[in-house]
N, C-alpha and C positions, 0 to 999 in steps of 0.2 A: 354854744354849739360844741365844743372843743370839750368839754366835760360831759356833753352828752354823749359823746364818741367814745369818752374811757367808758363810761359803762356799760356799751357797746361793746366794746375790746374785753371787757373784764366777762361779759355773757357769754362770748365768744369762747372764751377759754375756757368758761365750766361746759359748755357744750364738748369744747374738745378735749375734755378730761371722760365725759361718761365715754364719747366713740371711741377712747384706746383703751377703754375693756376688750373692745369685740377683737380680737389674735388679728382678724386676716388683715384690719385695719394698720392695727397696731405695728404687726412686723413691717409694713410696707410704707405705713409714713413716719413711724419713730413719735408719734405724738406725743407719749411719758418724757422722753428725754426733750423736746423742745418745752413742755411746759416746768420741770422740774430740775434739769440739764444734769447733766455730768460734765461740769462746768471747773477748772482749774484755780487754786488761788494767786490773786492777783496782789499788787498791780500789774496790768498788762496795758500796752497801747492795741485796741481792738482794730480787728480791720475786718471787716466784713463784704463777700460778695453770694450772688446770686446761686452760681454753678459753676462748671468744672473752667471754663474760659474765662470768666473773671478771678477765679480764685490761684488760675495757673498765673494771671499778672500778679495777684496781690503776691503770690508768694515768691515771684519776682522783685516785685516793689520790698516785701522783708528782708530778702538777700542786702538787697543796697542801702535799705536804710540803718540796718547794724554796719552797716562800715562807715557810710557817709553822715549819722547822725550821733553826736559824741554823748553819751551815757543812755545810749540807746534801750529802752523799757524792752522786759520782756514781750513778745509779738502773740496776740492768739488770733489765728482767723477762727473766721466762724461763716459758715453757709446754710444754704435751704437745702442741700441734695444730702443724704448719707452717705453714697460710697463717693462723693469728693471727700468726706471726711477722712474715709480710709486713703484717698489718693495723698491726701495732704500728711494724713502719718505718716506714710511711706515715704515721703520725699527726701526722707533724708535729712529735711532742713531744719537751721535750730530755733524750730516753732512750735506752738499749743497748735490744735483743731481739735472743734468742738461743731454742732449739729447748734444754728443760732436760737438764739432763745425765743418764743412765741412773741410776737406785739402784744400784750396784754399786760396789765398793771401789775399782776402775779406774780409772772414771772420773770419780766424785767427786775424789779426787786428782788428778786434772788439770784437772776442773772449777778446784776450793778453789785450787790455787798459780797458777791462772794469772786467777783474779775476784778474787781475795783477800775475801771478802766481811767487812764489818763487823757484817750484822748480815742477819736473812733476815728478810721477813713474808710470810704464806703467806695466799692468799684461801681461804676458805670452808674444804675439807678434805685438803689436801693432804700430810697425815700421811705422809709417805714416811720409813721405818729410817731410811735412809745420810743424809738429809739433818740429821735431828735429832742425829744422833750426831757427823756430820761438823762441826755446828756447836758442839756441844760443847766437842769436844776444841780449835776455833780462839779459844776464848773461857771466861775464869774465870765471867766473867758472865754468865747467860741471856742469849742473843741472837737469842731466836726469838719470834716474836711472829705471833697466829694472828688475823686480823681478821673479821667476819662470819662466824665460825666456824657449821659443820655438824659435827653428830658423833654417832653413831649407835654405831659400833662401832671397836676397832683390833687388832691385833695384842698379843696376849694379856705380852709382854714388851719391849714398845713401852717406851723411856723417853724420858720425858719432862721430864730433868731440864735438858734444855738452852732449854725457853720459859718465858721472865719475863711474857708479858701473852696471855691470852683473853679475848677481845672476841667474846661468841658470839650466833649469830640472835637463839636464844627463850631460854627459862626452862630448857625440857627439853633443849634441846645444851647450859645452859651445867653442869645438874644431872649429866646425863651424861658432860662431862667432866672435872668433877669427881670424879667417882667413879672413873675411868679414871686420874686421877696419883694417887688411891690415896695423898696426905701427903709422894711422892717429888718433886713437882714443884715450886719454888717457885709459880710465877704461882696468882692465884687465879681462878679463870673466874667472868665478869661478862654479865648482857645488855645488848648493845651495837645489836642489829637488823642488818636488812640494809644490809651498805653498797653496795648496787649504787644506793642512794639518796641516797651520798654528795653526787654534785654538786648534786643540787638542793636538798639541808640545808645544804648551807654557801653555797648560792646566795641564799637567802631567795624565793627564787621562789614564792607562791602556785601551788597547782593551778586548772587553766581549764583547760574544752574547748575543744576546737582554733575557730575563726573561719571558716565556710563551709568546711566537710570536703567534698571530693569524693570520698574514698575511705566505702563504707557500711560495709565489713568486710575487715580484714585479718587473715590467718592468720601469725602470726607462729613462726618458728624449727620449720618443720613438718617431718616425718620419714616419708618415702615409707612404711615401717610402721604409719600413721596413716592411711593413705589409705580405707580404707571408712570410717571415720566422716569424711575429711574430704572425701570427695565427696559423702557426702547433705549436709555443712551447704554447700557450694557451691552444690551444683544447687537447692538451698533458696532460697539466696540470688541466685541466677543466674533463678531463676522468678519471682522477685522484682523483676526487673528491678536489683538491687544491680551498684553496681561492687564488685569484689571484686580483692586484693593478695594476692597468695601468695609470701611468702620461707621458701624450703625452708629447714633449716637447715644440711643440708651441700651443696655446690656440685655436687658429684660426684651430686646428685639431681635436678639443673633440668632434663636433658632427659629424666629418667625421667617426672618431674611434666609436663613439656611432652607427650610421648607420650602420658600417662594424660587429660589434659585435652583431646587434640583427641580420644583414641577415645571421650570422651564429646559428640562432636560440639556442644565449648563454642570460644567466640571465645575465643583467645589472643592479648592483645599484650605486651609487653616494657615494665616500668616505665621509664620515668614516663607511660608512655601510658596515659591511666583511662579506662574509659568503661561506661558505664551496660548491664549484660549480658553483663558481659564478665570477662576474670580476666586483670589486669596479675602476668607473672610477674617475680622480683627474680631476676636471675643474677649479685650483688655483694656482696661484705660490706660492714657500715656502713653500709647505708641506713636501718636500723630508724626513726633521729629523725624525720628528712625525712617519711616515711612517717606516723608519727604526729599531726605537722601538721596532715595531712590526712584524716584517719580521723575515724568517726564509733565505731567500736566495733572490738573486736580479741577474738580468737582465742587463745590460746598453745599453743604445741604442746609434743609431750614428756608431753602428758597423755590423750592418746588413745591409748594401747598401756601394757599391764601394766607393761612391762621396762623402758619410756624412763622419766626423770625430766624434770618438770615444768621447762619456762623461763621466763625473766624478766618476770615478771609484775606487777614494779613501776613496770617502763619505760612501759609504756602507762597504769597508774594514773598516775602522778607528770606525766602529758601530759594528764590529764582525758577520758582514753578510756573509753568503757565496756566494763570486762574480763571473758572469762569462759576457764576451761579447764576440762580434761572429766573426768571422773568419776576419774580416778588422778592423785596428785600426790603421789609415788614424791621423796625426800627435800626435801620440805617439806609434808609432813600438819601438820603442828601449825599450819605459817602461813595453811597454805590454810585449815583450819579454821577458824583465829580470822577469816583475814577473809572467808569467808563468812559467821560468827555475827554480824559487826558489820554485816556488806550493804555491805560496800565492793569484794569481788567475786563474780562467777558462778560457779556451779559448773554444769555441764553432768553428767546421769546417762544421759543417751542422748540423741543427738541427731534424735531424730525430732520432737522441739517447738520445733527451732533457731528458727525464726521468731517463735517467741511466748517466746522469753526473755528474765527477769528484767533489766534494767540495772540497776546502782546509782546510787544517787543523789549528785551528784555535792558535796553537799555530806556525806554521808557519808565520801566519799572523801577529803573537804579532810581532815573534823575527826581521822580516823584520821592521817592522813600528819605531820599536825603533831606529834601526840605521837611520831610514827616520828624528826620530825627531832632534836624537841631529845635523844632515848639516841641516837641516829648521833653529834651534834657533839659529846657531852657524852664519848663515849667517842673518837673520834677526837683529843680533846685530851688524852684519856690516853693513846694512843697516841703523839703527839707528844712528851709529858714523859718517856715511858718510852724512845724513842730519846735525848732530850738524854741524858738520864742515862748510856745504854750509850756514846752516844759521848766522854760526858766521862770513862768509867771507862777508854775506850780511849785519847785521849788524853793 
C-alpha cells in the first residue's frame, strides 16, 4: 500500500511541475521552489511547521535550544506559507528559512542530500509520508520529534516508526496518537501543552493586563469569511464609541477588509493610528505583540466560520487580555472547552450580545497559565535530553 502511495506522491509532483509553468499559479504558490527548493547546505537540525503561529514557536523553541542544547546544529525551519518565509528572515534570529520541500520522492531527495538533516521536529501536525519515511531511512535512530502535537486523524498506513519523542496538546491528542503507532512506534506520546506558550514558561514572566490600553478591542488573525459575524461585533463596538484593531489574517485580504469597512461608512485608519470610533487596519505581519500592549480585550478569528480552525488564543491570554472566540473551534475543541469550563476564556455563540460579554477574570487566567508553564518546561526538557541523546548516537 505504502509504495503504491510513493507513486502517487511521485505523479503528484510531475502534475505540479507542468502547473508552475502557468505565472498566475506560479507566483502565488511558489510551486518551482517547493519542488526543486532553494534549499541551504547542511547539516541542519530541521524543524518544520505549518504557518505563521507555529513557526513563531518553532523559532522560539531555536532561540532555547542554541543555548540549552550543547553543540547545537545549525537550525533551518521550513513552512507551507511564503511570506512566513520572509517573516522568519527577518527575524533576526540565528536561523535558515526556506519554503518546505514538496512530499514527493523528488524532491525530498534533494531536499535530504543537500540539508543533510540530523534530526527533524515538527510543530503541532505536520504528519507528512515522505518526510517521516525520508527520515527514517537517514537515521537507525528515531529522529523525529513531534512538539505541541495535534492529532485527530492520519493516513491509515502512516508509519511511524521513525519519531522517538510526542509532546502532545491534551490528554485526547496524546490518547489519540497513541492509538495511531499501534506498539510499531517507539516514542511514547505524553501531554506536553501548548508550546506557542513556550516563551513566556521559560521567561517566568507573570501574566498582567497591559498598563493604560488604548486599544478596547482587537480582532485578531481575521478571515474575510468571517466577515458577517465580524461586522456586527465591530459596529457593536464602533456604536460604542470603542477603538477598534483589525489584523486580517492573510495579507491578500486588507484591502478586501478596507473596502468592506468604508462600505459600512466606518472611519478607517492604518495601525498604529488608534482612535476612539474608529477601526485601525494592520497591513503587516508581526504586529500581534505590539498590539496587545495595548489592548483591553481581543477577538480571535478562525472561529467564526464552520471550515476555519480557530487561532492563537494563548497569545493574548499570556498578555493578560480579556479573550474570547466564537462559537467554532475546529481543532482545538477539547482546549477551548477546558478553558471555558475553567473561565479563563470566552466563548461567543452568537454575536448579537457582543457588548455585554463575559471577560474572565484575570486571576483565573494567571492560576490556569501557571500549571500550563510548568508541563511546557517540564516537557521541553525532554525534548532537549532527547536531542542530546540523537545527537550523541550520531556522533
Amino acid at each position: 500500500m505504502f509504495n503504491a502511495f510513493s507513486i502517487v506522491r511521485e505523479v503528484a509532483g510531475i502534475v505540479a511541475g507542468a502547473t508552475a509553468k502557468v505565472p498566475a499559479i506560479e507566483n502565488r504558490f511558489h510551486i518551482s521552489e517547493r519542488l526543486d527548493g532553494d534549499w541551504p547546505e547542511g547539516p541542519y537540525l530541521w524543524l518544520h511547521g505549518a504557518s505563521l503561529g507555529e513557526c513563531r514557536m518553532l523559532l522560539s523553541l531555536a532561540g532555547f535550544l542554541q543555548q540549552d542544547l550543547p553543540d547545537c546544529p545549525k537550525i533551518l525551519i521550513t513552512t507551507q506559507k511564503p511570506e512566513v518565509v520572509q517573516f522568519l528572515k527577518n527575524s533576526g534570529k540565528d536561523i535558515e528559512a526556506a519554503l518546505a520541500p514538496a512530499d514527493t520522492p523528488t524532491s525530498l531527495t534533494k531536499f535530504i542530500s543537500k540539508v543533510k538533516p540530523v534530526g527533524l521536529v515538527l510543530g503541532e501536525n505536520e504528519l507528512w509520508p515522505g518526510y517521516l519515511s525520508a527520515m527514517r531511512r537517514l537515521s537507525l535512530k528515531p529522529s523525529v520529534a513531534i512538539v505541541s502535537g495535534r492529532f485527530h486523524r492520519a493516513l491509515p498506513f502512516l508509519d511511524y516508526s521513525s519519531v522517538g519523542f510526542a509532546a502532545m496538546q491534551t490528554g485526547a491528542d496524546s490518547n489519540r496518537i497513541q492509538s495511531a503507532f499501534d506498539g510499531t512506534c517507539p516514542a511514547k506520546a505524553f501531554i506536553g501543552g501548548d508550546w506557542k506558550l513556550l516563551s513566556w514558561a521559560k521567561s517566568g514572566k507573570e501574566v498582567a493586563a497591559p498598563e493604560n490600553p488604548s486599544v478596547d478591542t482587537a480582532f485578531l488573525s481575521m478571515h474575510f469569511a468571517e466577515w458577517a459575524s465580524l461586522s456586527r461585533m465591530i459596529l457593536s463596538s464602533i456604536k460604542h464609541q470603542e477603538s477598534v484593531v483589525l489584523v486580517p489574517r492573510r495579507l491578500e485580504e486588507v484591502e478586501t477588509f478596507r473596502k468592506a469597512l468604508l462600505e459600512q461608512e466606518l472611519i478607517v485608519t492604518e495601525w498604529p493610528l488608534v482612535q476612539k470610533g474608529a477601526v485601525a487596519l494592520v497591513t503587516k505581519f508581526g504586529l500581534v505583540p505590539e498590539i496587545l500592549k495595548m489592548s483591553k480585550s481581543a477577538v480571535v478569528g478562525g472561529s467564526f466560520s464552520l471550515t476555519l480552525g480557530v487561532h492563537d488564543f494563548w497569545e493574548p491570554l499570556q498578555n493578560g487580555v480579556a479573550t474570547c472566540v466564537g462559537p467554532y473551534s475546529r481543532g482545538q475543541r477539547e482546549t477551548v472547552c477546558t478553558l471555558v469550563r475553567e473561565g479563563v476564556l470566552t466563548q461567543l455563540q452568537t454575536t448579537a450580545g457582543f457588548a455585554d460579554r463575559n471577560k474572565a477574570d484575570i486571576r483565573m487566567v494567571k492560576s490556569f497559565l501557571e500549571r500550563e508553564r510548568l508541563k511546557i518546561t517540564e516537557s521541553y526538557q525532554k525534548l532537549v535530553d532527547f536531542l542530546k541523546d540523537l545527537l550523541k548516537a550520531q556522533g
